[in-house]
Backbone as JSON Lines, residues from 0, in Angstrom:
{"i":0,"aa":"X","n":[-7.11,120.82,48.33],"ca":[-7.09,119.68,49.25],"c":[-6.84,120.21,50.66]}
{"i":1,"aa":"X","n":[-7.88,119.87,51.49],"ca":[-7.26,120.3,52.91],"c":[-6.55,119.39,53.78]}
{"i":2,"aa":"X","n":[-6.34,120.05,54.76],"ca":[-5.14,119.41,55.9],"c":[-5.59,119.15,56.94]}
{"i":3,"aa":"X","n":[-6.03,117.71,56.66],"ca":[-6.74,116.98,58.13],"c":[-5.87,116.15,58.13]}
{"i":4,"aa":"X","n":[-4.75,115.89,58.02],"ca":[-3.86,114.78,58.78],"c":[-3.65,114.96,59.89]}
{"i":5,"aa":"X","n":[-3.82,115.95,60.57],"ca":[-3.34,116.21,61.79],"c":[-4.6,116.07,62.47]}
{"i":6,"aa":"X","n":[-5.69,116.02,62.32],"ca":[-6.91,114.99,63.0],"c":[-6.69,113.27,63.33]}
{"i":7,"aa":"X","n":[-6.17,112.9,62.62],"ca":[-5.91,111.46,62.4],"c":[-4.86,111.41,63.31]}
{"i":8,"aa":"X","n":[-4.9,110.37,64.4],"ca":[-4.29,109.37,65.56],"c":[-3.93,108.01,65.07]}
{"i":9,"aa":"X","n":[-2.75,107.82,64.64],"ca":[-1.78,106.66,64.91],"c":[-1.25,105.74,65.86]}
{"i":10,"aa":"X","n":[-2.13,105.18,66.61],"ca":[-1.67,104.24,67.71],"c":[-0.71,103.03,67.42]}
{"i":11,"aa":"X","n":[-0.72,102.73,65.79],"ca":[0.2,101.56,65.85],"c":[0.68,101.67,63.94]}
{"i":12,"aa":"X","n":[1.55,101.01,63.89],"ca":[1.81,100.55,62.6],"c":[0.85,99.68,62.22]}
{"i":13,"aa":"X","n":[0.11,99.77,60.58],"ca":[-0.88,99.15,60.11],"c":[-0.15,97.5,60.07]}
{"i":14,"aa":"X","n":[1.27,97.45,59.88],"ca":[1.12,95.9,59.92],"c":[1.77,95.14,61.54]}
{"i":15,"aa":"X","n":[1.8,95.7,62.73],"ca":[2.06,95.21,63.98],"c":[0.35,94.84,64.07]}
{"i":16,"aa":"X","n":[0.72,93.58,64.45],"ca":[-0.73,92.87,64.63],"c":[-0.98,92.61,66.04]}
{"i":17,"aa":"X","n":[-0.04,92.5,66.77],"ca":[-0.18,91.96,68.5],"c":[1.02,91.25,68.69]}
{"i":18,"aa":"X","n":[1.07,90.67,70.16],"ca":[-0.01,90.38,70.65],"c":[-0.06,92.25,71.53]}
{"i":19,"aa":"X","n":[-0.89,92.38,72.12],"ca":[-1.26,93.46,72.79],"c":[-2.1,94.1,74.23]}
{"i":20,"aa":"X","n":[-1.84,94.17,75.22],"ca":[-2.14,94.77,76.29],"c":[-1.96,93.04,77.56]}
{"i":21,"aa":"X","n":[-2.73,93.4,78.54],"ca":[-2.53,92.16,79.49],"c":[-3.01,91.37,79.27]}
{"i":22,"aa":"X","n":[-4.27,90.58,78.78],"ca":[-5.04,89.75,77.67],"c":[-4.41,90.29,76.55]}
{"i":23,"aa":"X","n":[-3.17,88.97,75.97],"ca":[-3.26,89.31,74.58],"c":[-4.31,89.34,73.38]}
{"i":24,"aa":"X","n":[-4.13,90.36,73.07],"ca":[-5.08,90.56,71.37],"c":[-4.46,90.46,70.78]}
{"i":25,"aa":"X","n":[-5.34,90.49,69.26],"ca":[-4.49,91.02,68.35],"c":[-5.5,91.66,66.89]}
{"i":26,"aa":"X","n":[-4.55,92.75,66.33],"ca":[-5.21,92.9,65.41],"c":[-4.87,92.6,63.68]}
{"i":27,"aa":"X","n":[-5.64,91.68,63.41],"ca":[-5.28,91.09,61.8],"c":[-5.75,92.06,60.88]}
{"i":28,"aa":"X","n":[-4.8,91.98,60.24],"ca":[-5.11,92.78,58.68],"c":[-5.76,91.64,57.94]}
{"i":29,"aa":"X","n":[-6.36,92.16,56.23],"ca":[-7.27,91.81,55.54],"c":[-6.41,90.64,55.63]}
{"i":30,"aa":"X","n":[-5.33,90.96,54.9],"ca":[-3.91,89.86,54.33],"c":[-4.08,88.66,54.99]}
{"i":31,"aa":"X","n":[-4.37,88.57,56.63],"ca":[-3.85,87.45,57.54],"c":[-5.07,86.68,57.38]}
{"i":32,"aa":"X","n":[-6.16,87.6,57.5],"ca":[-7.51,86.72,57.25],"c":[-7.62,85.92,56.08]}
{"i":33,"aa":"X","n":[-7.36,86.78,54.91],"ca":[-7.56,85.86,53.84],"c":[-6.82,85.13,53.64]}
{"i":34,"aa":"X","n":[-5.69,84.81,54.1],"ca":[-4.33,84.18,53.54],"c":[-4.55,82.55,54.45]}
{"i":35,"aa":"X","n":[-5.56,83.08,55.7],"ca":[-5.76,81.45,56.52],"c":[-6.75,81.46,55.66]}
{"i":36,"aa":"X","n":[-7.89,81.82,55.04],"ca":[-8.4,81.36,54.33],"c":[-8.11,80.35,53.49]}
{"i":37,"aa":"X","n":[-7.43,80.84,52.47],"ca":[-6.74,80.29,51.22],"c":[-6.33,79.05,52.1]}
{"i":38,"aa":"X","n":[-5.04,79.24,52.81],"ca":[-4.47,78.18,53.07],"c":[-4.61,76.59,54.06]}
{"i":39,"aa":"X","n":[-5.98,77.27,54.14],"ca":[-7.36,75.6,54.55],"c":[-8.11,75.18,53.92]}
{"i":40,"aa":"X","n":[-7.89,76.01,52.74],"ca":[-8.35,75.13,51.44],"c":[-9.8,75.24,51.65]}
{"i":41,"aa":"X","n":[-10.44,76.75,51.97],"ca":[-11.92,77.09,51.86],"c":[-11.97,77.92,50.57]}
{"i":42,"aa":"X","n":[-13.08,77.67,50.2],"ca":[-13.18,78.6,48.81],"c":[-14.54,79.09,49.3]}
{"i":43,"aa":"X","n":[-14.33,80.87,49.12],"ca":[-14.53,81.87,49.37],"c":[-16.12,81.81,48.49]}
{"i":44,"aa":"X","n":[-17.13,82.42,49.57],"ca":[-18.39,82.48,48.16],"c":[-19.32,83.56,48.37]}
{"i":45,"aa":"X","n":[-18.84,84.61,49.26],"ca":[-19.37,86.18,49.6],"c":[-18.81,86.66,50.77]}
{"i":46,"aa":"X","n":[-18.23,87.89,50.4],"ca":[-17.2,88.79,51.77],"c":[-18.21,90.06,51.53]}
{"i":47,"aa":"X","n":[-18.7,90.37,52.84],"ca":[-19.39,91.81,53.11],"c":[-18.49,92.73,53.79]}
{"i":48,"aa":"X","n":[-18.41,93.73,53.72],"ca":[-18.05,94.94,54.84],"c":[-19.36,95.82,55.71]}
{"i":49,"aa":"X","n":[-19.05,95.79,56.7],"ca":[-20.09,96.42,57.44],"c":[-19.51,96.97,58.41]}
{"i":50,"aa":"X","n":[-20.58,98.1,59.07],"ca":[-20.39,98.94,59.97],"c":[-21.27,98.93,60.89]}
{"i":51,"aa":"X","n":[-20.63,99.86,61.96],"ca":[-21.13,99.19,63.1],"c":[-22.71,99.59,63.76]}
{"i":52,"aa":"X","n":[-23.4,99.1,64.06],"ca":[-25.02,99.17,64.11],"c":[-25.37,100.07,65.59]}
{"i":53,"aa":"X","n":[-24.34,100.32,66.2],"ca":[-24.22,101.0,67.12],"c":[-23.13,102.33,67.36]}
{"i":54,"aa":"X","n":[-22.97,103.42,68.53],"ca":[-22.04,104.08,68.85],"c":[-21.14,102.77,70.21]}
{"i":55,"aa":"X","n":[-21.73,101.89,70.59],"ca":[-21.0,101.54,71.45],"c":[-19.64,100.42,71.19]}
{"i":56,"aa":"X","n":[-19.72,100.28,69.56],"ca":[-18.62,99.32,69.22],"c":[-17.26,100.95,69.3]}
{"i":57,"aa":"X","n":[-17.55,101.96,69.19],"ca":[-15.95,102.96,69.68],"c":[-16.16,103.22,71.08]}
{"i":58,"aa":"X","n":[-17.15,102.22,72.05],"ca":[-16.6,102.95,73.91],"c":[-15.16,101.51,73.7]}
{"i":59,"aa":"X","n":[-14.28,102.13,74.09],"ca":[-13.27,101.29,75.03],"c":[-14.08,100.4,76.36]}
{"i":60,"aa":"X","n":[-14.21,99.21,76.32],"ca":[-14.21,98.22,77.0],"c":[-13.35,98.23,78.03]}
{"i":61,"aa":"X","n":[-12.31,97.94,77.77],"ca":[-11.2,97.49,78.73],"c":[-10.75,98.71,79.57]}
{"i":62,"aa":"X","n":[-11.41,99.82,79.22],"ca":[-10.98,100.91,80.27],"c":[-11.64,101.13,81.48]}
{"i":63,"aa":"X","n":[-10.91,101.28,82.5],"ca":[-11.51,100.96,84.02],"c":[-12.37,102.12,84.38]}
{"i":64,"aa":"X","n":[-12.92,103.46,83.65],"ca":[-13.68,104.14,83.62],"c":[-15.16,103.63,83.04]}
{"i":65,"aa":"X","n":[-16.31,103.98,83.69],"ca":[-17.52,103.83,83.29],"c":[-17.51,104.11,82.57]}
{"i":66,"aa":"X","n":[-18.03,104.1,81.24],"ca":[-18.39,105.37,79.9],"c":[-20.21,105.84,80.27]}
{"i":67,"aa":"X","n":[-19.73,106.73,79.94],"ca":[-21.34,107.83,80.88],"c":[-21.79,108.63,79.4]}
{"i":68,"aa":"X","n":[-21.65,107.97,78.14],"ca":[-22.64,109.02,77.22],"c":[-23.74,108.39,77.17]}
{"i":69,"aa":"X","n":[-24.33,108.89,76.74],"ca":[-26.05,109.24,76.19],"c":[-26.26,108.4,75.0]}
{"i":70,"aa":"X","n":[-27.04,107.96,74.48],"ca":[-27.69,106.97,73.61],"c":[-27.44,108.32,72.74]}
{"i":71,"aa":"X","n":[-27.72,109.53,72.52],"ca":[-27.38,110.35,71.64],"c":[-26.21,110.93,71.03]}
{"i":72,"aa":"X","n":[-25.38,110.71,72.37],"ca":[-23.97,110.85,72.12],"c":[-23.43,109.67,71.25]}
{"i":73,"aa":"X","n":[-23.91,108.76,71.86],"ca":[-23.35,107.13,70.86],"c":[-23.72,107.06,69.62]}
{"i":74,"aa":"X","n":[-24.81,107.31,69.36],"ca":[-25.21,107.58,68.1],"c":[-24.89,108.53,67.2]}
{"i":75,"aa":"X","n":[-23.88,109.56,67.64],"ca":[-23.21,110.42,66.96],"c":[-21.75,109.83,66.83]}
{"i":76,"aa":"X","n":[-21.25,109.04,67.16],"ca":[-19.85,108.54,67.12],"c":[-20.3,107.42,65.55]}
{"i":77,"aa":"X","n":[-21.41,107.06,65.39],"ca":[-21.4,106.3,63.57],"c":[-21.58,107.12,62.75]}
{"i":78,"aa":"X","n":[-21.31,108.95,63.09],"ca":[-21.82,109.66,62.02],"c":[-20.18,110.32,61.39]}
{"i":79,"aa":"X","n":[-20.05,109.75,60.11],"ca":[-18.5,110.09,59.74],"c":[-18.18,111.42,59.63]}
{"i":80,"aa":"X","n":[-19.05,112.38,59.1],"ca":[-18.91,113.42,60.03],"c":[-18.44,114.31,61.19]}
{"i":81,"aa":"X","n":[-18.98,113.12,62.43],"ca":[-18.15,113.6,63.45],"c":[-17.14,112.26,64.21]}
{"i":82,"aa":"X","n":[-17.06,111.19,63.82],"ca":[-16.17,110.56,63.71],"c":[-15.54,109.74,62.32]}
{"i":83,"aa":"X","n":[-14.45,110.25,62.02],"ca":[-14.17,109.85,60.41],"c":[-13.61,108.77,60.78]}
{"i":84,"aa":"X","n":[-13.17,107.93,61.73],"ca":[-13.09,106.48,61.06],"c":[-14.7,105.53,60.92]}
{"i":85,"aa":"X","n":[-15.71,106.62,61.38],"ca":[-16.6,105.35,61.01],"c":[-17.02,105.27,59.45]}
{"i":86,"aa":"X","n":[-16.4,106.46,58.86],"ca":[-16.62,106.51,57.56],"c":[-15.99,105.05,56.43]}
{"i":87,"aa":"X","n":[-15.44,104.19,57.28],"ca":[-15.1,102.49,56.85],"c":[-15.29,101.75,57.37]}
{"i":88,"aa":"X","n":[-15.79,100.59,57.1],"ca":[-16.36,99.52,57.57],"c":[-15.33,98.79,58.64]}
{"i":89,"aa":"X","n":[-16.22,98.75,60.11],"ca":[-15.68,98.02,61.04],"c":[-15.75,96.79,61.13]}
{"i":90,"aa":"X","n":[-16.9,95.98,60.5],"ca":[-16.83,94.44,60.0],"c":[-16.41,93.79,59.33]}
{"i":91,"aa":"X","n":[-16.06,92.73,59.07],"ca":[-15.27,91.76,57.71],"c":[-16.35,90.53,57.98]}
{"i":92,"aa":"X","n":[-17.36,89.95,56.87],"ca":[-17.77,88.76,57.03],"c":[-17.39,88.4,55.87]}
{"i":93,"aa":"X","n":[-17.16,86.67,56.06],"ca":[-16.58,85.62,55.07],"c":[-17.19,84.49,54.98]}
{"i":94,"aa":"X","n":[-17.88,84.58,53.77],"ca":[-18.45,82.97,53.89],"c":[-18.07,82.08,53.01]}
{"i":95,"aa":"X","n":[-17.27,81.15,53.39],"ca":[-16.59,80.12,52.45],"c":[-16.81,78.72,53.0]}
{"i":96,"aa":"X","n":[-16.37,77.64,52.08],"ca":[-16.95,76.39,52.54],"c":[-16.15,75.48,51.6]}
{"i":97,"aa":"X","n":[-15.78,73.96,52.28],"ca":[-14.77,73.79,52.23],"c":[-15.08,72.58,50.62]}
């Protein structure tokens, strides 16, 4: 087994959800999503995971720097390979109905 933990960046505890930065965000776990689910009384009738169809869902937005890569460069940031979190799905879709 090798020792890539020390590749891996921890910016937050998996269950601190927000709020976060000057526009609050926030980020929900599976738990919070499904749990408002459940508790509006939708019943659930296909959940996909998906990833992202681009390199530009990992540029930072909110950073006051231009981002200056290359359509080639971006397109190497969905290859898990050279970025291992894209190796899991950045989408959650839910389709339920009430």
């Amino acid at each position: 087994m090798g020792r890539d933990t020390e590749k891996i960046t921890v910016v937050k505890p998996y269950d601190s959800t927000g709020p976060f930065g000057e526009i609050p965000t926030y980020k929900w776990r599976i738990q919070d999503i499904m749990n408002a689910v459940i508790s509006s009384g939708l019943n659930i009738k296909h959940i996909e995971e998906m990833y992202a169809e681009d390199g530009t869902f990992w540029v930072d937005e909110s950073s006051d720097e231009r981002d200056t890569r290359s359509n080639e460069e971006l397109d190497k940031l969905c290859k898990w390979e050279i970025n291992p979190l894209a190796a899991i799905p950045q989408w959650l879709s839910i389709y339920a109905i009430k």
